[in-house]
Every structure is written in C-alpha cells, then in structure tokens.
Backbone as a chain_set.jsonl record, in Angstrom:
{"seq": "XXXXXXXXXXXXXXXXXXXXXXXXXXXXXXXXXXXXXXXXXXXXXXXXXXXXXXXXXXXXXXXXXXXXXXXXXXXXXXXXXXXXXXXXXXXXXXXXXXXXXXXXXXXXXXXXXXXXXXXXXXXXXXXXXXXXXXXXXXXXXXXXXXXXXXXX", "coords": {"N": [[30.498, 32.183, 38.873], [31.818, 34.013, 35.685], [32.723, 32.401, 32.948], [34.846, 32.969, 30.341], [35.408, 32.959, 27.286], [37.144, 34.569, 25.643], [40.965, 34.841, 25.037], [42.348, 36.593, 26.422], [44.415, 38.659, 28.523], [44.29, 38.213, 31.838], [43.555, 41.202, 34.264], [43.949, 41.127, 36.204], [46.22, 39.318, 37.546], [49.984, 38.495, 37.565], [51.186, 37.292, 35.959], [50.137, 36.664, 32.733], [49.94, 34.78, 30.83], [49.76, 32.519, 31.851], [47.057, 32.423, 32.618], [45.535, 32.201, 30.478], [46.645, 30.082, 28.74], [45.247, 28.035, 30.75], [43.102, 28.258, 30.532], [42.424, 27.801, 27.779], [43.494, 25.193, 27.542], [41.254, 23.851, 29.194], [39.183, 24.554, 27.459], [39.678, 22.836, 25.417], [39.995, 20.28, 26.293], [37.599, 19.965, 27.478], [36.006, 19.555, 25.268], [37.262, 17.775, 23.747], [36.467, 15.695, 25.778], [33.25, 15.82, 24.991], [33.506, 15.117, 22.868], [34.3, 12.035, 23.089], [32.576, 10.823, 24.88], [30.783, 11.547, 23.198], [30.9, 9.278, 21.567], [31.145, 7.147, 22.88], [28.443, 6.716, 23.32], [27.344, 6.1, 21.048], [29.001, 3.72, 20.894], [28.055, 2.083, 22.558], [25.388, 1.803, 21.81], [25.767, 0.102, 19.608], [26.761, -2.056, 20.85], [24.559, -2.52, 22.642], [22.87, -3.312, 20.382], [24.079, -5.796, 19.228], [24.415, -7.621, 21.356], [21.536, -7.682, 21.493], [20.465, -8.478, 19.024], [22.468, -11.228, 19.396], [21.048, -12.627, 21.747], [18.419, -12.598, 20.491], [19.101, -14.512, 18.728], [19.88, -16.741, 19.498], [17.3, -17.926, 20.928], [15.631, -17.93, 18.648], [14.119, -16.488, 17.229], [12.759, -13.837, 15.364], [14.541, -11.362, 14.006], [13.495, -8.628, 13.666], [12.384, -8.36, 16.087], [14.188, -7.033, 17.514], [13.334, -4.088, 17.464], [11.353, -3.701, 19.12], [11.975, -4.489, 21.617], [11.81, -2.805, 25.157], [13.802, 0.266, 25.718], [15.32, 0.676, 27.839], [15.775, -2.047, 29.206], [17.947, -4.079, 31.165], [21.063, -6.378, 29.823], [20.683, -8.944, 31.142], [17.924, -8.227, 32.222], [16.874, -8.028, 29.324], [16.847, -10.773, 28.417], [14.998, -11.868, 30.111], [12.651, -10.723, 29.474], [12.202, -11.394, 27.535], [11.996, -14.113, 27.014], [9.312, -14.302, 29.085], [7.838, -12.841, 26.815], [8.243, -13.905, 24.119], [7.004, -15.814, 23.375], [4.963, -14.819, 21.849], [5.978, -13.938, 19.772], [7.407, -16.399, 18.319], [5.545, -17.36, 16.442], [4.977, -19.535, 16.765], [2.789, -22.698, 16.034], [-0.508, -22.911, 17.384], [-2.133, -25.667, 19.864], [-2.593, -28.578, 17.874], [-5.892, -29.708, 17.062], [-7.475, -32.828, 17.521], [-8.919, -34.233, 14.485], [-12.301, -34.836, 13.419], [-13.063, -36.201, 11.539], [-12.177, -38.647, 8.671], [-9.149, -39.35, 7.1], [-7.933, -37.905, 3.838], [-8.229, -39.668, 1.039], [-5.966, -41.048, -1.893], [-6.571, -39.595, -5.075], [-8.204, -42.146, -7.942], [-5.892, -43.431, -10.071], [-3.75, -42.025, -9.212], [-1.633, -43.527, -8.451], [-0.429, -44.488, -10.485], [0.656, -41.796, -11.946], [1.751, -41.059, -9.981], [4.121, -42.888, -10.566], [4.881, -42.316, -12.919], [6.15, -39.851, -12.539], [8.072, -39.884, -10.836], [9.734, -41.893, -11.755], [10.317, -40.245, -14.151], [9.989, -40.802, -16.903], [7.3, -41.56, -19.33], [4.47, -43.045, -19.719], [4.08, -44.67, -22.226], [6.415, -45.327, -24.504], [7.036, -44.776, -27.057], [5.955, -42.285, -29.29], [4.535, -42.657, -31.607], [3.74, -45.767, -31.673], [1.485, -45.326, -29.227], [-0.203, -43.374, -30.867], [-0.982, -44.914, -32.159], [-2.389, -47.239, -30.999], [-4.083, -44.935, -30.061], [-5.78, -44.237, -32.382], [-6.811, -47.105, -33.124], [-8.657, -47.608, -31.397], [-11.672, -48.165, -30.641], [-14.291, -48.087, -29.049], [-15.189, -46.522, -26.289], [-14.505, -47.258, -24.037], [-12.151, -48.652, -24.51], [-10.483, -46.208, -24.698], [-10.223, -44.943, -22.444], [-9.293, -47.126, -21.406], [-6.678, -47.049, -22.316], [-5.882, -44.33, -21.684], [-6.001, -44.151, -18.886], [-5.361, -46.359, -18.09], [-7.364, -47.818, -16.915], [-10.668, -48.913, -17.028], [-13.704, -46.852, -16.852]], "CA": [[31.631, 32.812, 38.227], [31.463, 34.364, 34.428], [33.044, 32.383, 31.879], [34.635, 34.213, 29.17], [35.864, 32.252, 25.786], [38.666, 35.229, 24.957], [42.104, 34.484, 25.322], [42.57, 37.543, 26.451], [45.131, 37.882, 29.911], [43.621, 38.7, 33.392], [44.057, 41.894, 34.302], [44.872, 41.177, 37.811], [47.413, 38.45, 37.612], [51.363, 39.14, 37.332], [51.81, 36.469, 34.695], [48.742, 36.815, 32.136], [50.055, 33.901, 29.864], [49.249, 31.356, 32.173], [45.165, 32.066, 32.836], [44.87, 32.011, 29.231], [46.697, 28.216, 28.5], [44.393, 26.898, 31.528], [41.375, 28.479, 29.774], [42.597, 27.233, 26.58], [43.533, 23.709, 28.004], [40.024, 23.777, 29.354], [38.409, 24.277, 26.404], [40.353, 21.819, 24.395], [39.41, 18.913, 27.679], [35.703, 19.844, 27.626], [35.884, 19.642, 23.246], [37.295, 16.376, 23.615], [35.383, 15.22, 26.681], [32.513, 15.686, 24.226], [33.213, 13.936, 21.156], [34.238, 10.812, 23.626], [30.818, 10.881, 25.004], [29.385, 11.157, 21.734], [31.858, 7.877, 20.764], [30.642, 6.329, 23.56], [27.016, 6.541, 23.097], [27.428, 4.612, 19.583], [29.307, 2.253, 20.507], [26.803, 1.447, 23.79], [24.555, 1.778, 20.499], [26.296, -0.961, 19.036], [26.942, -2.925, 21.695], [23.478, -3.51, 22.738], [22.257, -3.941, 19.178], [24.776, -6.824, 19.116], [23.683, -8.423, 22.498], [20.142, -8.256, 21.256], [20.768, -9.851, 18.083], [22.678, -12.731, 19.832], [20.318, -13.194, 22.393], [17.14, -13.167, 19.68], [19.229, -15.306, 17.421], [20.084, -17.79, 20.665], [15.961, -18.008, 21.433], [15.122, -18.66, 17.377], [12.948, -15.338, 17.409], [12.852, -13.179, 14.141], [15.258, -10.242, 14.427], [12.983, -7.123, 13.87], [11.82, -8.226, 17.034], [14.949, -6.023, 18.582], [12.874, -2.912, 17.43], [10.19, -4.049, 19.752], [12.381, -5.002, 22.923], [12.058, -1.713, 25.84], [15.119, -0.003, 25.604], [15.695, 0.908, 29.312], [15.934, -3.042, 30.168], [19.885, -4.209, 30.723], [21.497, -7.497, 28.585], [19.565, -9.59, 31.713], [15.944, -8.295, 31.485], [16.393, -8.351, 27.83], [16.365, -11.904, 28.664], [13.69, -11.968, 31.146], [11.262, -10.104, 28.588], [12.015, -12.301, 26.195], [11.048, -15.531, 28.028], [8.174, -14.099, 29.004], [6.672, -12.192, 25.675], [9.13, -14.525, 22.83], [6.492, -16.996, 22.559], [4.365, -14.165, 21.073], [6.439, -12.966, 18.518], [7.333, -17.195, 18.002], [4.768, -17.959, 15.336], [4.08, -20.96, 17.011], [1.159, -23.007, 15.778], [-2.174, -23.303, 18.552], [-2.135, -26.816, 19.817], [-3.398, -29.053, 16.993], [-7.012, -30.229, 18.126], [-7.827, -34.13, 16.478], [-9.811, -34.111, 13.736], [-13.034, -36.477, 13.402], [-12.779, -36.509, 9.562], [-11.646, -39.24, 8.171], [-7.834, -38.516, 6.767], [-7.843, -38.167, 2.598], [-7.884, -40.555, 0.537], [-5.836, -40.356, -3.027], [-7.756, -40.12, -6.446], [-7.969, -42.818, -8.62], [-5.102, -43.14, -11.521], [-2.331, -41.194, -8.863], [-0.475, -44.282, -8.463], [0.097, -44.469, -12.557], [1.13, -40.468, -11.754], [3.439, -41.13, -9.274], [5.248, -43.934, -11.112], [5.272, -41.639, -14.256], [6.665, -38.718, -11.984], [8.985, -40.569, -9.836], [10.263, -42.39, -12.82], [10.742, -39.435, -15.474], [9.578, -41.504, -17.763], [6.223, -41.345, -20.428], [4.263, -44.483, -20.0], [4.363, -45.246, -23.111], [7.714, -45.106, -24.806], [7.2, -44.583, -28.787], [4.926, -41.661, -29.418], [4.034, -43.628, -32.741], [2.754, -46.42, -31.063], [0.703, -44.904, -28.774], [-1.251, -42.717, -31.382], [-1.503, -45.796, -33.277], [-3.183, -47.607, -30.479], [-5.7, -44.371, -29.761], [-6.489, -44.476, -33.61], [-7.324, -48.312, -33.202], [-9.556, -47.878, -30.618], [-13.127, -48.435, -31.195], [-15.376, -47.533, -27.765], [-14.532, -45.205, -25.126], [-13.852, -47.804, -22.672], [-11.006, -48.589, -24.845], [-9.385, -45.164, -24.634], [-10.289, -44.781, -21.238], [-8.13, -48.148, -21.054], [-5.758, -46.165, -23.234], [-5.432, -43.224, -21.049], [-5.63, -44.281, -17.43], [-5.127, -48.022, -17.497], [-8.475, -49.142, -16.409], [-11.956, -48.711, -17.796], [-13.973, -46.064, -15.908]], "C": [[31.384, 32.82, 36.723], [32.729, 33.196, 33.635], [33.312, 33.18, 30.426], [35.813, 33.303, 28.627], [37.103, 33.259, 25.189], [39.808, 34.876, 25.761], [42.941, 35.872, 25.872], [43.426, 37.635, 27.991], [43.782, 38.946, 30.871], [44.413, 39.814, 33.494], [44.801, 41.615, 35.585], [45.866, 40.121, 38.195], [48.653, 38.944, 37.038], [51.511, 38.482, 35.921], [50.55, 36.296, 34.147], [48.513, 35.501, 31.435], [49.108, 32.354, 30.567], [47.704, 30.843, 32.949], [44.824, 31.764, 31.61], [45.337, 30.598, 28.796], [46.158, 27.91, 29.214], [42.489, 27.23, 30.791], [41.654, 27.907, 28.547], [42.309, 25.896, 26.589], [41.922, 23.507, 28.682], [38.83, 23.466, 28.575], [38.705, 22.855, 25.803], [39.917, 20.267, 25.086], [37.888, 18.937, 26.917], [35.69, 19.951, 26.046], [36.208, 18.1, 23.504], [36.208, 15.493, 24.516], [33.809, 14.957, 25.597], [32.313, 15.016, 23.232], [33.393, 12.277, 21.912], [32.902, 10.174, 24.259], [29.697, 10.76, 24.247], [29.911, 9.725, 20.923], [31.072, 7.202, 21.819], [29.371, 5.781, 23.69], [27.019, 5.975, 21.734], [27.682, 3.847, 20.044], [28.092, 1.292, 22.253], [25.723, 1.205, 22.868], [24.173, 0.102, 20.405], [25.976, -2.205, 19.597], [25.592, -3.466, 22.193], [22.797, -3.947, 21.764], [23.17, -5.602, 18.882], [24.467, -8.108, 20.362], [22.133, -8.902, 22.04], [19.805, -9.41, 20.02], [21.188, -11.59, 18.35], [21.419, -13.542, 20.533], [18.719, -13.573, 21.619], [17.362, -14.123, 18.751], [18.977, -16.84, 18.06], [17.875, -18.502, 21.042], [14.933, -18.591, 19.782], [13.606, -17.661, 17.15], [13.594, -14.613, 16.003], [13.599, -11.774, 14.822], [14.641, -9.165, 14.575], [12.552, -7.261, 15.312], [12.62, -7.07, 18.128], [14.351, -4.529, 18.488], [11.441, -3.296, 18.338], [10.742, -4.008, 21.266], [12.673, -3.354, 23.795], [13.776, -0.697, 25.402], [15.962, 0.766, 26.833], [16.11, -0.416, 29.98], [17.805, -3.2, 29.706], [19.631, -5.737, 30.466], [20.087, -9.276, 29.789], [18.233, -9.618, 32.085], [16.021, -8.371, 30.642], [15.683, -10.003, 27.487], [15.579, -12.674, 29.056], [12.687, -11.538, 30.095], [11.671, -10.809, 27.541], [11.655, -13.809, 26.458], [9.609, -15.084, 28.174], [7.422, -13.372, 27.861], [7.366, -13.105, 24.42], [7.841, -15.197, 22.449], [4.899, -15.951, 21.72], [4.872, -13.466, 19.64], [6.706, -14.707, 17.981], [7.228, -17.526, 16.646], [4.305, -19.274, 15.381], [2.986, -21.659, 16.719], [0.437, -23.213, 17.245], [-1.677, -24.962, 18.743], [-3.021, -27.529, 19.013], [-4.636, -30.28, 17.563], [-7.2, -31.62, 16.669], [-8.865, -34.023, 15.976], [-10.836, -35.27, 13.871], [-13.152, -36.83, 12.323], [-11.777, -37.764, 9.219], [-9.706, -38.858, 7.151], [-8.086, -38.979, 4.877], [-7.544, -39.096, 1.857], [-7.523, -39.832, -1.025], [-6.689, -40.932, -4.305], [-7.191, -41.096, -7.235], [-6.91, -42.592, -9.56], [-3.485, -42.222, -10.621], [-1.386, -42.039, -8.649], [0.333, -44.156, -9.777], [0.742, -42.844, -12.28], [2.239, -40.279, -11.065], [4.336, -42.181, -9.934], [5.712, -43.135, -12.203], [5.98, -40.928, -13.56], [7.914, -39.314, -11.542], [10.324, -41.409, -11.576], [11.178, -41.343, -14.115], [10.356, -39.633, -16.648], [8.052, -41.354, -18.187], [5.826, -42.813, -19.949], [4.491, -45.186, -20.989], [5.871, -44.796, -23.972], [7.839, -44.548, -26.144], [5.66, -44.173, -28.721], [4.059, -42.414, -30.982], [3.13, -44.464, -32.684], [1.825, -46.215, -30.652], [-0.123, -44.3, -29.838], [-1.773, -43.785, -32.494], [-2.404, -46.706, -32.437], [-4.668, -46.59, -30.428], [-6.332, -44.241, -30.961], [-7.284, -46.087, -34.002], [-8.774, -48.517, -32.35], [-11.155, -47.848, -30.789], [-13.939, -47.892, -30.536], [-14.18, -46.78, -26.868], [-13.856, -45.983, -24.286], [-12.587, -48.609, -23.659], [-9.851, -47.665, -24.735], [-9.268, -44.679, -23.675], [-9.229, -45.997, -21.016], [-6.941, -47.584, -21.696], [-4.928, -45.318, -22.124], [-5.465, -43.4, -19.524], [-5.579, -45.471, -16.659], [-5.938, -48.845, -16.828], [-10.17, -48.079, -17.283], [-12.756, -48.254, -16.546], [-15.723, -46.373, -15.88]], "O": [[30.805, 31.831, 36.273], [33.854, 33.464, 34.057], [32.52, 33.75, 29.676], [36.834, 32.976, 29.232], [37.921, 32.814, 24.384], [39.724, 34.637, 26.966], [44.142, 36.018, 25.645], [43.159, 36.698, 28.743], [42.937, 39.816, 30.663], [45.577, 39.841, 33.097], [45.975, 41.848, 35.871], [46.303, 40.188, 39.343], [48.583, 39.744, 36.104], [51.901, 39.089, 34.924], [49.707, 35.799, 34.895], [47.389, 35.011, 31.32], [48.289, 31.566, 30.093], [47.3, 29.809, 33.48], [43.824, 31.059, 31.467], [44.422, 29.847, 28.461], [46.017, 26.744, 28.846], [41.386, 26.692, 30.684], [40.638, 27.293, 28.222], [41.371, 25.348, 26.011], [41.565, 22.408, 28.259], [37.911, 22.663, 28.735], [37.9, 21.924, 25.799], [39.576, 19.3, 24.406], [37.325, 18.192, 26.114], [34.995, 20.93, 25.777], [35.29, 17.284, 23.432], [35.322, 14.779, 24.048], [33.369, 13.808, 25.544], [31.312, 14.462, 22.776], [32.743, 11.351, 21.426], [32.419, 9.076, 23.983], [28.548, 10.322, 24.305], [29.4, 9.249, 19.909], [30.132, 6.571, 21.336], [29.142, 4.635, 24.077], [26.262, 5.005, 21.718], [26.919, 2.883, 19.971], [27.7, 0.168, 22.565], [25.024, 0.245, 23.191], [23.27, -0.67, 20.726], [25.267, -3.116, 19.169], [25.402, -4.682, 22.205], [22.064, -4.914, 21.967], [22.573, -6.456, 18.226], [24.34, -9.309, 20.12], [21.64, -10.024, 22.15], [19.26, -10.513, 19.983], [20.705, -12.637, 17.918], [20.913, -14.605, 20.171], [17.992, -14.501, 21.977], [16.487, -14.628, 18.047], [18.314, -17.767, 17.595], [17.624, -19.658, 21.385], [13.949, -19.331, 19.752], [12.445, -18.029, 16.975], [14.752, -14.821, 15.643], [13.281, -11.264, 15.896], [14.993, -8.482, 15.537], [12.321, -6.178, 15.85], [12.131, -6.465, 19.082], [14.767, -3.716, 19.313], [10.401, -2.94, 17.785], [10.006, -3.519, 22.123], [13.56, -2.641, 23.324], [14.7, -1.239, 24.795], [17.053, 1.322, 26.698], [16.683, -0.351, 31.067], [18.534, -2.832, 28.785], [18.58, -6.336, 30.696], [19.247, -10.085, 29.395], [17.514, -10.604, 32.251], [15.04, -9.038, 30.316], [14.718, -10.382, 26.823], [15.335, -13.818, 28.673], [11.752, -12.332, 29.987], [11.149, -10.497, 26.471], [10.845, -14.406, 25.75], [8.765, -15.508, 27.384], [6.205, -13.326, 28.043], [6.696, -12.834, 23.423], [7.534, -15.188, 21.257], [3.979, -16.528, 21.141], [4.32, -12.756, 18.799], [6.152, -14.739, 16.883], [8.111, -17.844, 15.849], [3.625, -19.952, 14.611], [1.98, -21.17, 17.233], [1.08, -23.74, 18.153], [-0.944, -25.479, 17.9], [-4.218, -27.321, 19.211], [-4.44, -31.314, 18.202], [-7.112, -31.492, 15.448], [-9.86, -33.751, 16.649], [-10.528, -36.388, 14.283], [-13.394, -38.023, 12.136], [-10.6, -37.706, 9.576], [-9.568, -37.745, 6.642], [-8.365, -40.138, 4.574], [-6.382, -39.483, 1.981], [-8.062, -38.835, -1.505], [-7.215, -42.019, -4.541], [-5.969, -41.149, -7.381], [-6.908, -41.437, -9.988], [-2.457, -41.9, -11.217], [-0.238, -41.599, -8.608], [1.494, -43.787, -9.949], [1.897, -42.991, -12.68], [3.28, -39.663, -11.291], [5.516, -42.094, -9.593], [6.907, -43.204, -12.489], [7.105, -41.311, -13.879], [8.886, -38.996, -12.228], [11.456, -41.177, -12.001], [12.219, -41.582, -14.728], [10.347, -38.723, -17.478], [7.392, -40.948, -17.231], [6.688, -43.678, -19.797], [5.05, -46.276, -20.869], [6.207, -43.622, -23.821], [8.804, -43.812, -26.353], [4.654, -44.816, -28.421], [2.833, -42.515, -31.013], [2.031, -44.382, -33.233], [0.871, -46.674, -31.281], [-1.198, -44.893, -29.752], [-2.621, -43.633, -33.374], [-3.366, -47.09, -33.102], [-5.824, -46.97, -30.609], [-7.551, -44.105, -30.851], [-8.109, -46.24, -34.903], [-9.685, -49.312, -32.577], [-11.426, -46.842, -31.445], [-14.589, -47.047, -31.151], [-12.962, -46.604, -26.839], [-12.789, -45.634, -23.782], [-12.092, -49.447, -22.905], [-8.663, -47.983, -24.685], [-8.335, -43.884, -23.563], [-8.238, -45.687, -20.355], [-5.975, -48.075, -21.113], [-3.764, -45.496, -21.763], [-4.784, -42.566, -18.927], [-5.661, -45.729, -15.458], [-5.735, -49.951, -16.327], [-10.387, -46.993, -17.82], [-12.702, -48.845, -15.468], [-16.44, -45.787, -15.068]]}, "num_chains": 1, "name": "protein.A"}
C-alpha cells in the first residue's frame, strides 16, 4: 500500500477529515517513536559506559581500558573478559627471580649525610668557625678530617 505524506482527504470516504488526523496522528507517533529510540540508544550509551567504569574501577584496572572491552559482550561477560584478559592490561610486575649479587652496600661518609639530612641541621654550627678551622689546617688529612670526619 502507497503512503502519501499530504493531508489531503480520501476521495472515497464520506468523512475526509478523519483519514487525514489518523495520517497525521501517525506521523506525529512514528516522529516521536524516533527521537525515543534515539534517547534510548544514549542512555544504553551511558549506561554501559557507567557499568564498565564500575566494574574496571572494582578490578583496580586503568580506565581507558573500557575503549578496549568488545562491545557486543553484556554487564556479565564484561566480567568474564575481564578476569580472563585484566591481568594483561594490570601492569603487574613478572615474578621477581632471587638475585645472587650480594645486596648494596652504602658509601662511606652517608651516615654523617643522613644525620645532617634527617636533622636539618649543618654540622658545624658557626660558619666562622668552620672556615677558621679549614684555614688552620696544615695537611690534607686534616681537611679530609675537616670535611668528612675521618682521614681517607
């Protein structure tokens, strides 16, 4: 059957008025019908962008990952594919293999560094002093005793 968009009456009906309000009312349905459909597809949008978020926030996974996740699976495969592929997006470290290296030892003079640090404090207290000791000093292994509290 033809569709026809004028409001125009039927010729072959007694009362013309009332093919043209059901074609009218027709239109006006299927106009709305449409924009609800197009409301609805946002907010289904929405709605699973909001599920995915929870559920990647719930798992401790970085969010862009929701531009990664299918987008045919429903709110319970999202879950399922994320158990099974999360610990790739993770960042998890490798299991740490024991070293045979000896573990670091610190350099000479970092204790005197950390007490200065930790402290706030200058070893020496009166810049005066001090340049009056490194002007006294005679040999190196004096100013080496000067400057890092033991003779090197």
């Amino acid at each position: 059957m033809a569709r026809y968009d004028d409001d125009e009456e039927d010729e072959f009906s007694n009362d013309g008025s009332t093919l043209a309000d059901v074609r009218r009312a027709l239109r006006a349905s299927e106009k709305k019908n449409k924009q609800l459909e197009q409301e609805l597809g946002s907010f289904r949008i929405e709605s699973r962008k909001t599920a995915l978020a929870k559920v990647i926030a719930e798992k401790n996974l970085n969010p862009k990952i929701a531009g990664l996740v299918p987008k045919d699976l429903s709110d319970a495969e999202v879950t399922d594919w994320l158990d099974e592929y999360g610990e790739l997006f993770a960042g998890t470290a490798p299991a740490q293999v024991e070293d045979s290296e000896p573990a670091a030892q610190a350099p000479e003079g970092s204790a005197q560094f950390n007490e200065v640090a930790n402290t706030g404090s200058s070893p020496a207290s009166d810049e005066g002093q001090l340049m009056a000791r490194i002007l006294s000093a005679k040999t190196k292994e004096d100013l080496d005793l000067l400057v890092h509290g033991q003779v090197l």
